[in-house]
PyMOL commands that place a pseudoatom at each C-alpha (Angstrom):
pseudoatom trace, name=CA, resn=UNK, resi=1, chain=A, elem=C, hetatm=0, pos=[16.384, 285.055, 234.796]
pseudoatom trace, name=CA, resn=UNK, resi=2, chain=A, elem=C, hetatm=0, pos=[19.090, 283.384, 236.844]
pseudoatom trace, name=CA, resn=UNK, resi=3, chain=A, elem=C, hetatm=0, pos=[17.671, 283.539, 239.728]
pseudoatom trace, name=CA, resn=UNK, resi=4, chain=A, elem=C, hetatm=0, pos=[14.036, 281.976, 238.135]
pseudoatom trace, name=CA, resn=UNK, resi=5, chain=A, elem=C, hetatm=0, pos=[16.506, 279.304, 237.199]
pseudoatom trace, name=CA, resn=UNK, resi=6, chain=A, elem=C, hetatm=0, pos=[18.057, 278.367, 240.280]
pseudoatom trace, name=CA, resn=UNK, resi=7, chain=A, elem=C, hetatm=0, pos=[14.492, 278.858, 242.097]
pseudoatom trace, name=CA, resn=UNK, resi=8, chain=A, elem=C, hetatm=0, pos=[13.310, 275.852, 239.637]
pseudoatom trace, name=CA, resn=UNK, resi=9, chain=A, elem=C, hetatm=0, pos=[16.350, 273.640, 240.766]
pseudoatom trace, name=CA, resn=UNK, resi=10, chain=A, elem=C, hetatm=0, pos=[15.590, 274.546, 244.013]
pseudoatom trace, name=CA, resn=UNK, resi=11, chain=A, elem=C, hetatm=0, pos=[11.861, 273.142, 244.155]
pseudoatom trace, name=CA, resn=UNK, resi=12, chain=A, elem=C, hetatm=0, pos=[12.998, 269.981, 242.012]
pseudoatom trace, name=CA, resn=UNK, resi=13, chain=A, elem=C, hetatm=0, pos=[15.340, 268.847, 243.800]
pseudoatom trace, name=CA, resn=UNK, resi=14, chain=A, elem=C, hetatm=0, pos=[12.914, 269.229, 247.250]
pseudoatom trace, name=CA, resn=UNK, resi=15, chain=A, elem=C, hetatm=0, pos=[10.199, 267.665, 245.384]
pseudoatom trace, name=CA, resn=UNK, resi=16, chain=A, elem=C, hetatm=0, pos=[12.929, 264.406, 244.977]
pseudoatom trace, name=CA, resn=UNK, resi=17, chain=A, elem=C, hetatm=0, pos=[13.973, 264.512, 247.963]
pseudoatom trace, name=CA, resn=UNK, resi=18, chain=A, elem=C, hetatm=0, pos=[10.109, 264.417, 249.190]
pseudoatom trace, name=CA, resn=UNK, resi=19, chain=A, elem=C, hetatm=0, pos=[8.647, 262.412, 246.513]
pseudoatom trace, name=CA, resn=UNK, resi=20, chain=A, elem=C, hetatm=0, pos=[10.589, 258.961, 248.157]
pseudoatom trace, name=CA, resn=UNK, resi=21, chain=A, elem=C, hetatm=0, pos=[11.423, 258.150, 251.687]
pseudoatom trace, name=CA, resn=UNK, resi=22, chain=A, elem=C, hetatm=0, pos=[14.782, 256.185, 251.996]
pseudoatom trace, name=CA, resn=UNK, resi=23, chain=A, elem=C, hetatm=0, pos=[14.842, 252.398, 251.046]
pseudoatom trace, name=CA, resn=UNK, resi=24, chain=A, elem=C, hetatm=0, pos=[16.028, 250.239, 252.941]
pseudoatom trace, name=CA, resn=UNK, resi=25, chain=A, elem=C, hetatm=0, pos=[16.546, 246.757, 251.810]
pseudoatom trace, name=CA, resn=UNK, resi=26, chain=A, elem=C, hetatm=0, pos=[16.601, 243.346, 254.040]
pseudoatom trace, name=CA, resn=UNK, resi=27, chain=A, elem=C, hetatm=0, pos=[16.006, 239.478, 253.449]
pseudoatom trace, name=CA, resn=UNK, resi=28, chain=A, elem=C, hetatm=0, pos=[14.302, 236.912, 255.197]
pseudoatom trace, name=CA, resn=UNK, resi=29, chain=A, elem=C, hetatm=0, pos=[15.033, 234.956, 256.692]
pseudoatom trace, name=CA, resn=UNK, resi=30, chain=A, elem=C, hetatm=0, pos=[18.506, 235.861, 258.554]
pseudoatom trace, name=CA, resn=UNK, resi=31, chain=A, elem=C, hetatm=0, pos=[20.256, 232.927, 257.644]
pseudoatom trace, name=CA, resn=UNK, resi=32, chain=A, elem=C, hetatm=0, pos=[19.960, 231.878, 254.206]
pseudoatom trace, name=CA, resn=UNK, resi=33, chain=A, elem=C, hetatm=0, pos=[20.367, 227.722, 253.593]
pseudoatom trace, name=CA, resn=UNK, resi=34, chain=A, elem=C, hetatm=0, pos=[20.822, 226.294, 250.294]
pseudoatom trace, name=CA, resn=UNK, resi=35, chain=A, elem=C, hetatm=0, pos=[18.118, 225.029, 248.694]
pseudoatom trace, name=CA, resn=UNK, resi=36, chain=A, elem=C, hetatm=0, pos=[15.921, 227.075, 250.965]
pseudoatom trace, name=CA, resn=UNK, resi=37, chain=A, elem=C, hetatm=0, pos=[13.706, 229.878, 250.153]
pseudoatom trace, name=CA, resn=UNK, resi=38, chain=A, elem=C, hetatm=0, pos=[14.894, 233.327, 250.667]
pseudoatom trace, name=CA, resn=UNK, resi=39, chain=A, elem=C, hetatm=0, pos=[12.670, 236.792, 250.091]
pseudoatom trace, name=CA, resn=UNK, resi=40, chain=A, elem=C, hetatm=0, pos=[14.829, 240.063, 249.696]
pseudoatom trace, name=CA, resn=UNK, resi=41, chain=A, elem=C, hetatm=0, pos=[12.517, 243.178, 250.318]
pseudoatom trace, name=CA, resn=UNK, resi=42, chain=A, elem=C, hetatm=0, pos=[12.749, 246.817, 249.309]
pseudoatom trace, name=CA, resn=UNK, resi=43, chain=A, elem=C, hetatm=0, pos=[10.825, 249.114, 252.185]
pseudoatom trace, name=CA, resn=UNK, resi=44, chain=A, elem=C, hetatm=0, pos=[10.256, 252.454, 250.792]
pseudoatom trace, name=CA, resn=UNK, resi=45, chain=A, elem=C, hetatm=0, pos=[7.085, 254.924, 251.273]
pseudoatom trace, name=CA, resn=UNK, resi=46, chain=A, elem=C, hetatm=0, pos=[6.200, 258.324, 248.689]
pseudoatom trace, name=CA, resn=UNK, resi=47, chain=A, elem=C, hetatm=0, pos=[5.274, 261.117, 250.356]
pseudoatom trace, name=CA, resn=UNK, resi=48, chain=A, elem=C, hetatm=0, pos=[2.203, 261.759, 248.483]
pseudoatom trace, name=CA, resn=UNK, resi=49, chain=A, elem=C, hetatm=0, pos=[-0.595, 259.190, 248.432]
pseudoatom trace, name=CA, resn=UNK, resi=50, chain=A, elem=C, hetatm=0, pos=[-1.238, 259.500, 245.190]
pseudoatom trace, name=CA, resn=UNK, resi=51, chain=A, elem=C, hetatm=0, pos=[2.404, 258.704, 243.807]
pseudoatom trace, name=CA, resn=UNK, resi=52, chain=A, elem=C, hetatm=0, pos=[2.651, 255.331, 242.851]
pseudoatom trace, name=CA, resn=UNK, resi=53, chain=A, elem=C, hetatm=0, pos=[6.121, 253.399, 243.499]
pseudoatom trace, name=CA, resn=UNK, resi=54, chain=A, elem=C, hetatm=0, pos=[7.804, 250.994, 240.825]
pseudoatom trace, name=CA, resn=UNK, resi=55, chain=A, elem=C, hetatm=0, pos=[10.767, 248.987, 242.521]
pseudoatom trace, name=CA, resn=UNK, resi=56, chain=A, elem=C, hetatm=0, pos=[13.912, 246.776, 240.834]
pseudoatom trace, name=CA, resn=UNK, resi=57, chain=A, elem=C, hetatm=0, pos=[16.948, 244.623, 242.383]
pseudoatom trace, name=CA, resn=UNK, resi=58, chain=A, elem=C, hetatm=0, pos=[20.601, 244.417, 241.573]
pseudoatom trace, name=CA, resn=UNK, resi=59, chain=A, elem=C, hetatm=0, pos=[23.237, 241.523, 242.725]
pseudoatom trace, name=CA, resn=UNK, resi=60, chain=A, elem=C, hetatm=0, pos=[26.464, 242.396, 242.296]
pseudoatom trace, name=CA, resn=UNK, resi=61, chain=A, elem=C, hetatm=0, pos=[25.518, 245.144, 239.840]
pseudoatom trace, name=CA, resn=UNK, resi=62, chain=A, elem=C, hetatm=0, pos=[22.743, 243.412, 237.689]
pseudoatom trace, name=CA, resn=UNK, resi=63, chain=A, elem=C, hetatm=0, pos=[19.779, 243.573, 237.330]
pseudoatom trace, name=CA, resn=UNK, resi=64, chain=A, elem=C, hetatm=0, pos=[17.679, 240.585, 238.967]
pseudoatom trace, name=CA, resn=UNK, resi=65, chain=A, elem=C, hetatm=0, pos=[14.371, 241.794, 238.428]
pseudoatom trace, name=CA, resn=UNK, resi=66, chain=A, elem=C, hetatm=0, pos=[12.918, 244.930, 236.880]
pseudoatom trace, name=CA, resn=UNK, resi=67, chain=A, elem=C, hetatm=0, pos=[10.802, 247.483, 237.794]
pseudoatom trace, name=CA, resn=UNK, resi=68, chain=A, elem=C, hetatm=0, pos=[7.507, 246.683, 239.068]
pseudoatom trace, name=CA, resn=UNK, resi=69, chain=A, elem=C, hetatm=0, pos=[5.183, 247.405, 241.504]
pseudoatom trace, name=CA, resn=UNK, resi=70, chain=A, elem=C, hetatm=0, pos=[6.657, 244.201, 243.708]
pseudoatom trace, name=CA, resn=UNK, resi=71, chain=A, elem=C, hetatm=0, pos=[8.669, 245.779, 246.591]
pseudoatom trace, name=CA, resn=UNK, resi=72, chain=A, elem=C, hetatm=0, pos=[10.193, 241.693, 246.924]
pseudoatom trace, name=CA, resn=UNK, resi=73, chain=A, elem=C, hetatm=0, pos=[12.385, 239.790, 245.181]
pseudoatom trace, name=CA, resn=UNK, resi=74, chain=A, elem=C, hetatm=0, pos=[11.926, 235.771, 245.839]
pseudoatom trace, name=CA, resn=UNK, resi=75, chain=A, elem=C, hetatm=0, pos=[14.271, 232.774, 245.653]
pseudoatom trace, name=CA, resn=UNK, resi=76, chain=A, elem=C, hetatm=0, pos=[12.018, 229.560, 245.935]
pseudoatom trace, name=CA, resn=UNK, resi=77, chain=A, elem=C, hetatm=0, pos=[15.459, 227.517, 245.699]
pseudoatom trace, name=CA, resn=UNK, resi=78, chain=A, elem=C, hetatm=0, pos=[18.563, 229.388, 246.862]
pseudoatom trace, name=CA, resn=UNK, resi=79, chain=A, elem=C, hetatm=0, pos=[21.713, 228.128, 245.403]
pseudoatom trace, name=CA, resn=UNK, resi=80, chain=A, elem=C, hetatm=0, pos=[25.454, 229.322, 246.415]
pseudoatom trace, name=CA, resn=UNK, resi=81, chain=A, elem=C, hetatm=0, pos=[25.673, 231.697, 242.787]
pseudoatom trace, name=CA, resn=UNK, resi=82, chain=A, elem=C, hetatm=0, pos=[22.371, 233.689, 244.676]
pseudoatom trace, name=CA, resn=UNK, resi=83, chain=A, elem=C, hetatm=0, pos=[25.364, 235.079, 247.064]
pseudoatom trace, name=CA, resn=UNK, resi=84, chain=A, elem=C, hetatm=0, pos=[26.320, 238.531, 246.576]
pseudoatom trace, name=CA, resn=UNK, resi=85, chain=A, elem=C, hetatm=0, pos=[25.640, 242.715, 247.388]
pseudoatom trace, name=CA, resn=UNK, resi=86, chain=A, elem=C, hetatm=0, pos=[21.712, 243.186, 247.180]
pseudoatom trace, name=CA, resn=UNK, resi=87, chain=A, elem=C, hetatm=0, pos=[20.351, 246.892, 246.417]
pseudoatom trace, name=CA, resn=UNK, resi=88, chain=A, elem=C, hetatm=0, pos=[17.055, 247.866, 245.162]
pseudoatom trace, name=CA, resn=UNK, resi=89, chain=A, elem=C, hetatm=0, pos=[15.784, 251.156, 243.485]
pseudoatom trace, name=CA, resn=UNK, resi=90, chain=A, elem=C, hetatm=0, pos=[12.663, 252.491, 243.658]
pseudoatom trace, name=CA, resn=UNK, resi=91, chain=A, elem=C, hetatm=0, pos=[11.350, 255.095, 241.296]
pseudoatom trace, name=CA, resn=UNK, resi=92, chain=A, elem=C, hetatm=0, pos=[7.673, 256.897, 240.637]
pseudoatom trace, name=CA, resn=UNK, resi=93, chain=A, elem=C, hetatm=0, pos=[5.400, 255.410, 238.034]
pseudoatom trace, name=CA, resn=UNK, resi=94, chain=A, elem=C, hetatm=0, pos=[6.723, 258.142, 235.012]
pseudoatom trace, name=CA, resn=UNK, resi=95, chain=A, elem=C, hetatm=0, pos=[10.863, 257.426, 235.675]
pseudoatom trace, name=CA, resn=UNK, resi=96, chain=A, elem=C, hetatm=0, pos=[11.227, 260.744, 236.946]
pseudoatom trace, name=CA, resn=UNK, resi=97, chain=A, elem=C, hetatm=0, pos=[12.024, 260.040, 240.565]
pseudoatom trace, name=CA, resn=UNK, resi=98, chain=A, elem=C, hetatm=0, pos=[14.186, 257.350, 241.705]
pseudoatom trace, name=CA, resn=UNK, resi=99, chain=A, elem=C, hetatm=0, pos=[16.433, 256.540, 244.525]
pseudoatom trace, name=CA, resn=UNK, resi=100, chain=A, elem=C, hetatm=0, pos=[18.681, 253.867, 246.023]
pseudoatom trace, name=CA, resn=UNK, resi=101, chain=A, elem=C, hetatm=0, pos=[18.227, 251.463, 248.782]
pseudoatom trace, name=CA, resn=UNK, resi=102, chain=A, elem=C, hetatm=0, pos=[21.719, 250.879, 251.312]
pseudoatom trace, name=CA, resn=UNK, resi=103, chain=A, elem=C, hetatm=0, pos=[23.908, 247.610, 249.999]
pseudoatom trace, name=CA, resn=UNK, resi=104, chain=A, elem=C, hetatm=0, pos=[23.508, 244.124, 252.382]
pseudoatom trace, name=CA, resn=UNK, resi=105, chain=A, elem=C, hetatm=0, pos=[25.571, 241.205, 251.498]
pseudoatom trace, name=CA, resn=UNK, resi=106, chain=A, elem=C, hetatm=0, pos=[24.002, 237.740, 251.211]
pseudoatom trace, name=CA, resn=UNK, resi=107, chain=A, elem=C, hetatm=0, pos=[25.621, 235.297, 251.883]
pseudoatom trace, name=CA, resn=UNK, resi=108, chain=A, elem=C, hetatm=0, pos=[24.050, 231.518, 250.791]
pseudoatom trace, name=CA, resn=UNK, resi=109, chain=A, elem=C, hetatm=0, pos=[24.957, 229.015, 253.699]
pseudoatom trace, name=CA, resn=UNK, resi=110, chain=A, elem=C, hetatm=0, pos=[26.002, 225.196, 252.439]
pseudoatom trace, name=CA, resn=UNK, resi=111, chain=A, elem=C, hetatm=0, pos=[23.253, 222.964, 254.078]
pseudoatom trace, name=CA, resn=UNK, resi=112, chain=A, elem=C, hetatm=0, pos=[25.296, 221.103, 256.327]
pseudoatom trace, name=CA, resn=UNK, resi=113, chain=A, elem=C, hetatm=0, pos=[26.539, 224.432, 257.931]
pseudoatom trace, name=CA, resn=UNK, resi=114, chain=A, elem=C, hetatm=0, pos=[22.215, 224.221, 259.118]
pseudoatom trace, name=CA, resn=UNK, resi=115, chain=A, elem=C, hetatm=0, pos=[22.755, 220.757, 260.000]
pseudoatom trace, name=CA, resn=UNK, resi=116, chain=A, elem=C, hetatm=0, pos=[25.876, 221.300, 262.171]
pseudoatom trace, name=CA, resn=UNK, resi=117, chain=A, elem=C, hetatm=0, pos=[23.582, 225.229, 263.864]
pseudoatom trace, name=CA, resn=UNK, resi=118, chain=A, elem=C, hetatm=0, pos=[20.451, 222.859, 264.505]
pseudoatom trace, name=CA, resn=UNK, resi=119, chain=A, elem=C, hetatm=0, pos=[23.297, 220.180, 266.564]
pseudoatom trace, name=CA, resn=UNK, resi=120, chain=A, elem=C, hetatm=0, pos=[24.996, 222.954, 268.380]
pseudoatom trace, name=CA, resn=UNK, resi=121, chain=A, elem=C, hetatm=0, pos=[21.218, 224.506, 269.337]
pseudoatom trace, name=CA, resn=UNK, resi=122, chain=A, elem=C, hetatm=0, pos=[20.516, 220.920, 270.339]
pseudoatom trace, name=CA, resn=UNK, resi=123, chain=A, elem=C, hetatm=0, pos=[23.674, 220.740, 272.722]
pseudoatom trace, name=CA, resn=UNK, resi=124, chain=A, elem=C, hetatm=0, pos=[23.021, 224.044, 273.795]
pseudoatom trace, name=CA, resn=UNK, resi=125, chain=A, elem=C, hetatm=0, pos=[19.937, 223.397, 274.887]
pseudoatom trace, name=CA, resn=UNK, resi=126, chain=A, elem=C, hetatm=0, pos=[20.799, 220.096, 276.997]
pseudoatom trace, name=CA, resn=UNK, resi=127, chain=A, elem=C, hetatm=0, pos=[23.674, 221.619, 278.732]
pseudoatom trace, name=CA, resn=UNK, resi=128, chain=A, elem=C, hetatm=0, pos=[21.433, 224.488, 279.671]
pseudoatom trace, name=CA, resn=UNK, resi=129, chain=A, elem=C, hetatm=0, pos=[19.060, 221.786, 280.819]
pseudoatom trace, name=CA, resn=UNK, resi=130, chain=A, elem=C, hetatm=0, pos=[22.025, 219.932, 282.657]
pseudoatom trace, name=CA, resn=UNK, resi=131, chain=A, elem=C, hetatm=0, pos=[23.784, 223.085, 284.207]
pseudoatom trace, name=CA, resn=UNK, resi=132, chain=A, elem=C, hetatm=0, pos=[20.159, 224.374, 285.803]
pseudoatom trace, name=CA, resn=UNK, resi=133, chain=A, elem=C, hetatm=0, pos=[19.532, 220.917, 286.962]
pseudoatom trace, name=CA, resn=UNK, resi=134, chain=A, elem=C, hetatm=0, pos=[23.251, 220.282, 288.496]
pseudoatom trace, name=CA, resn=UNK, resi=135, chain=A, elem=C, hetatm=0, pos=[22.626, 224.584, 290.198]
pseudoatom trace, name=CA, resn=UNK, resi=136, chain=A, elem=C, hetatm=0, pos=[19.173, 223.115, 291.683]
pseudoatom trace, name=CA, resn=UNK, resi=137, chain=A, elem=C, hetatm=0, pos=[21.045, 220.165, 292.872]
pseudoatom trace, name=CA, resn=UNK, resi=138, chain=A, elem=C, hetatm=0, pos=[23.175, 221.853, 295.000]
pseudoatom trace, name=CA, resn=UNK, resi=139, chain=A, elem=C, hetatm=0, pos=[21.290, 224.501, 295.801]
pseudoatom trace, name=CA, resn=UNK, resi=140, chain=A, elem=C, hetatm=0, pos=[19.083, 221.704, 297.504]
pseudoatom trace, name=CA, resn=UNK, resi=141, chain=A, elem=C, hetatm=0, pos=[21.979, 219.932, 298.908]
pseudoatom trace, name=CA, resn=UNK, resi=142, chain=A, elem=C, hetatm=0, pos=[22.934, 223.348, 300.747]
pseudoatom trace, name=CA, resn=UNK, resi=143, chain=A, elem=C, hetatm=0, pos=[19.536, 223.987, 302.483]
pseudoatom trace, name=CA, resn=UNK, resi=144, chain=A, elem=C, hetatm=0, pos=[19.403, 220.342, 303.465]
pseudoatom trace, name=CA, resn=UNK, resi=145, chain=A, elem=C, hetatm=0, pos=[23.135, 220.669, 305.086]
pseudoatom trace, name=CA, resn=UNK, resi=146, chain=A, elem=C, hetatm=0, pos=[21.909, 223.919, 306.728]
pseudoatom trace, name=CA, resn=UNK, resi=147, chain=A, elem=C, hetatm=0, pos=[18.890, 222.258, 307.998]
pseudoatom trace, name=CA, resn=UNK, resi=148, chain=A, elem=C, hetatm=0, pos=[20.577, 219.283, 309.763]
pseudoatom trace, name=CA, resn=UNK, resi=149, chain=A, elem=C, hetatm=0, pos=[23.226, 221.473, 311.445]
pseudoatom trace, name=CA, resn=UNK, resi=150, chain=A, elem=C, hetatm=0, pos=[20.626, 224.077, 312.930]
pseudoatom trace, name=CA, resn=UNK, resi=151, chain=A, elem=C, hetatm=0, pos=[18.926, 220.752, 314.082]
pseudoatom trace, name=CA, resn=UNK, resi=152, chain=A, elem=C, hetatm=0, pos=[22.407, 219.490, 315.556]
pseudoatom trace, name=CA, resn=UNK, resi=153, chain=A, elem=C, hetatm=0, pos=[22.790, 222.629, 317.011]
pseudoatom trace, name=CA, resn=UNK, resi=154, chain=A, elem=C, hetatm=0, pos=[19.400, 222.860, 318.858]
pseudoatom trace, name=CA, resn=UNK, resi=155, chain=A, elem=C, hetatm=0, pos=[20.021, 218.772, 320.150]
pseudoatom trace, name=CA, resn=UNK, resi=156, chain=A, elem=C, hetatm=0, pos=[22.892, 220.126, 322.050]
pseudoatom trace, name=CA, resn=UNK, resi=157, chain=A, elem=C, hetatm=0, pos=[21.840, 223.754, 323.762]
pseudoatom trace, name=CA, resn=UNK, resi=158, chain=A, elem=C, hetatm=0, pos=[18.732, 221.072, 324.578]
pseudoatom trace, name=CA, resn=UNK, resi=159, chain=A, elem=C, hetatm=0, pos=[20.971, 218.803, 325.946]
pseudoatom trace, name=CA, resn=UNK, resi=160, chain=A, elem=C, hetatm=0, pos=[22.768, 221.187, 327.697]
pseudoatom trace, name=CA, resn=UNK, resi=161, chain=A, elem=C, hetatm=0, pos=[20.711, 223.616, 329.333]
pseudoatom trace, name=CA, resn=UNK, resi=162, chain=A, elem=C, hetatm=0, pos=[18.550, 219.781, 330.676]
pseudoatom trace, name=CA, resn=UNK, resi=163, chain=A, elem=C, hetatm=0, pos=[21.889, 218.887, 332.564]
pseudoatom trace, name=CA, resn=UNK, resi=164, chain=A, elem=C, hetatm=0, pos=[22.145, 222.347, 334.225]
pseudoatom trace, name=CA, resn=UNK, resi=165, chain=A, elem=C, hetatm=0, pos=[18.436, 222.203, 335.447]
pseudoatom trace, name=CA, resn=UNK, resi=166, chain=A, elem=C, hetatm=0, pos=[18.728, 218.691, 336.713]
pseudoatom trace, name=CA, resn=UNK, resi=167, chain=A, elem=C, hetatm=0, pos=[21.712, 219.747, 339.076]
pseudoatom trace, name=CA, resn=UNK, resi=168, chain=A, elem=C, hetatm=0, pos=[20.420, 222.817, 340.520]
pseudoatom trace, name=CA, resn=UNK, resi=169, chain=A, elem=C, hetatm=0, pos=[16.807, 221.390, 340.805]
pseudoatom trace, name=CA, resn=UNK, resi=170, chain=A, elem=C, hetatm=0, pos=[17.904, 217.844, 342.498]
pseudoatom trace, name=CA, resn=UNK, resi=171, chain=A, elem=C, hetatm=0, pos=[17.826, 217.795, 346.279]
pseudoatom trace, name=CA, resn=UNK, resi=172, chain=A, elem=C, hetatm=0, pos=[19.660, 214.474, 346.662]
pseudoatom trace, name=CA, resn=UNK, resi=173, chain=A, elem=C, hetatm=0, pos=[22.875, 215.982, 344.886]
pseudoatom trace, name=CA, resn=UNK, resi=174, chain=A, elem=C, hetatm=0, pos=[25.491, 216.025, 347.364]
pseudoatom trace, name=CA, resn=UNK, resi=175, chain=A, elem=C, hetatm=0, pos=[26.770, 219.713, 348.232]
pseudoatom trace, name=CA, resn=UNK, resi=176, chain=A, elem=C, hetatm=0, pos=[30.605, 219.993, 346.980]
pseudoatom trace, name=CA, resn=UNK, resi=177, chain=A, elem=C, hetatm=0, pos=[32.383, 222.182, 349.752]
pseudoatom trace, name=CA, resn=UNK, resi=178, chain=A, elem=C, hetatm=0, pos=[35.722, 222.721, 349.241]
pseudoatom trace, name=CA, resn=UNK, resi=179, chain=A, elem=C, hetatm=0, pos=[37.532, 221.894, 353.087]
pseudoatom trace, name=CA, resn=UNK, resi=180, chain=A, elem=C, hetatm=0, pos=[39.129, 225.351, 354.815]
pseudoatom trace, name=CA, resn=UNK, resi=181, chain=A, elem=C, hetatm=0, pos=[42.630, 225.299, 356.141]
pseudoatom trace, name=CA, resn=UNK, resi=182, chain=A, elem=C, hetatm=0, pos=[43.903, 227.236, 359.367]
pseudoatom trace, name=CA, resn=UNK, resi=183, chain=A, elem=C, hetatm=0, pos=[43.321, 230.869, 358.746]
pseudoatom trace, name=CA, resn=UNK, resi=184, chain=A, elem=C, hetatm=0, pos=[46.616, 233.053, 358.824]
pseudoatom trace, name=CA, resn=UNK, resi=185, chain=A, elem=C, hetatm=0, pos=[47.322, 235.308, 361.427]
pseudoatom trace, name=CA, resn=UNK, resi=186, chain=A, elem=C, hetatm=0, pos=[48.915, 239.015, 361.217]
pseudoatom trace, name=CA, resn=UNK, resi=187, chain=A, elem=C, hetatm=0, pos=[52.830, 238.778, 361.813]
pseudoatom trace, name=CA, resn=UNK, resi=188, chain=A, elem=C, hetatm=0, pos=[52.104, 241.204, 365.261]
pseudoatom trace, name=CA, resn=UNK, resi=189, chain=A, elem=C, hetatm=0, pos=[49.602, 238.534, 366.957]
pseudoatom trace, name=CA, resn=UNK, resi=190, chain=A, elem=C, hetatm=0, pos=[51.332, 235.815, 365.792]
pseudoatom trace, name=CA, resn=UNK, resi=191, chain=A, elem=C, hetatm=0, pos=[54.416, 237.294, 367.999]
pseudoatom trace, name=CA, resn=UNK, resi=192, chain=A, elem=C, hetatm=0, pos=[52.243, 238.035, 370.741]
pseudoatom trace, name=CA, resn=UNK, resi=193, chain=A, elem=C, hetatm=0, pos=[50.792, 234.578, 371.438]
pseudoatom trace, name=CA, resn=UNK, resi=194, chain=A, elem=C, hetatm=0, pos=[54.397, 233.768, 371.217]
pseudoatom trace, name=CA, resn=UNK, resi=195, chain=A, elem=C, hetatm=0, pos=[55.227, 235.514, 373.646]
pseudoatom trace, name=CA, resn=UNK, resi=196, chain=A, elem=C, hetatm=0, pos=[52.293, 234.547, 376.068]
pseudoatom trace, name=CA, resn=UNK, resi=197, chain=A, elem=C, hetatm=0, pos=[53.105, 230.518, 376.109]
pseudoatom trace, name=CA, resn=UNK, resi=198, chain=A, elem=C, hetatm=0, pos=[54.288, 229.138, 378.914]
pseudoatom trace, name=CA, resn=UNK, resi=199, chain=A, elem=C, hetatm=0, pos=[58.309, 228.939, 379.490]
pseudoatom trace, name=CA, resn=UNK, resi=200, chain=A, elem=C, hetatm=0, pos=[59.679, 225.598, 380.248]
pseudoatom trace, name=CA, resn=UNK, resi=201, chain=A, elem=C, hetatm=0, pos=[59.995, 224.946, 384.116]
pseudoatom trace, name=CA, resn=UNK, resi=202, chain=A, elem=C, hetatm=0, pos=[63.830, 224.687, 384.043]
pseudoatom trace, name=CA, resn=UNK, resi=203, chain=A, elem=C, hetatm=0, pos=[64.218, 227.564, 383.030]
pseudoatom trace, name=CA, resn=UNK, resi=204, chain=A, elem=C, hetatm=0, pos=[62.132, 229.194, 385.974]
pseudoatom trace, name=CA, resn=UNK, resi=205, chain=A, elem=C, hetatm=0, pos=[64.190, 227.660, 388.484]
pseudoatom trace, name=CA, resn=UNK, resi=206, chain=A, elem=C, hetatm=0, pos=[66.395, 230.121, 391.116]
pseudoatom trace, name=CA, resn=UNK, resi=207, chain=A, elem=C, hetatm=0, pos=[70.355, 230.127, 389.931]
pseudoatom trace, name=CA, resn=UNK, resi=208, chain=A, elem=C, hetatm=0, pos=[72.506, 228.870, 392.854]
for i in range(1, 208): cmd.bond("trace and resi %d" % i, "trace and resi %d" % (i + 1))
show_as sticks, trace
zoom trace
């Protein structure tokens, strides 16, 4: 008997746990501005075709709408006191079934706070603008630098290698020689031709 018991448990609680996939709850859009519409929505899916889904919302704890076959809840006018913890719950058609979505937080932004995002998106965008058209700026000013010296450059081996053609190539060009001195002799001829030269005359003549 106990254990016809427990096996009865057993296949309710797998047919709730397979009768409803998991909600999950979100709103649209992101950013919620007062006075602006806002749509919270409960996602949720039943396993079986044929089970039909009822769904409900809570803020902060109360109920904001009952149980219907809407899986949204809609703001056409949100005001600050629409702030708070969103869940929804989402049952089958007889009550029997039901689960809970996670908890998001909604948060209603003052109207000048979309005033002040639309500005900064504004400046954003123009100092994008301004910083791509200051990088193409120099990037332009770089090649054009790079251009002129590889120019400079080319003027001059031009320039130069012209001059060295016109001086080998020009038969009028005076030769440069560089003038040669007396070539040194080796210590032992030096001595030699020394030694060779005439002596002087009074020196040849007979002692007395």
């Amino acid at each position: 008997m106990a254990a016809l018991v427990l096996m009865s448990l057993l296949f309710i609680i797998m047919d709730t746990a397979e009768t409803i996939s998991n909600p999950q709850i979100k709103v649209r859009p992101a950013i919620v501005v007062k006075g602006k519409s806002m749509t919270v929505t409960c996602e949720a899916e039943p396993r079986r075709a044929t089970t039909e889904l009822q769904f409900a919302f809570y803020r902060n704890g109360h109920n904001v709408q009952g149980f219907s076959s809407s899986n949204q809840y809609g703001v056409p006018s949100a005001q600050l006191e629409h702030s708070g913890s969103y869940i929804c719950e989402v049952q089958t058609q007889s009550g029997r079934r039901r689960k809970r979505s996670n908890v998001i937080n909604i948060q209603i932004q003052d109207d000048h706070l979309e005033e002040d995002i639309m500005m900064d998106s504004e400046q954003y965008e123009t100092s994008k603008g301004e910083n791509q058209s200051q990088t193409l700026e120099n990037t332009l000013r770089l090649v054009l630098s790079a251009v002129i010296f590889i120019i400079i450059l080319c003027i001059i081996f031009y320039h130069k290698r012209t001059m060295d053609i016109g001086i080998i190539t020009d038969p009028q060009a005076p030769l440069q020689t560089k003038p040669i001195g007396p070539l040194p002799l080796p210590p032992t001829l030096h001595q030699h031709f020394a030694s060779a030269a005439p002596q002087n005359p009074h020196n040849l003549a007979p002692r007395p």
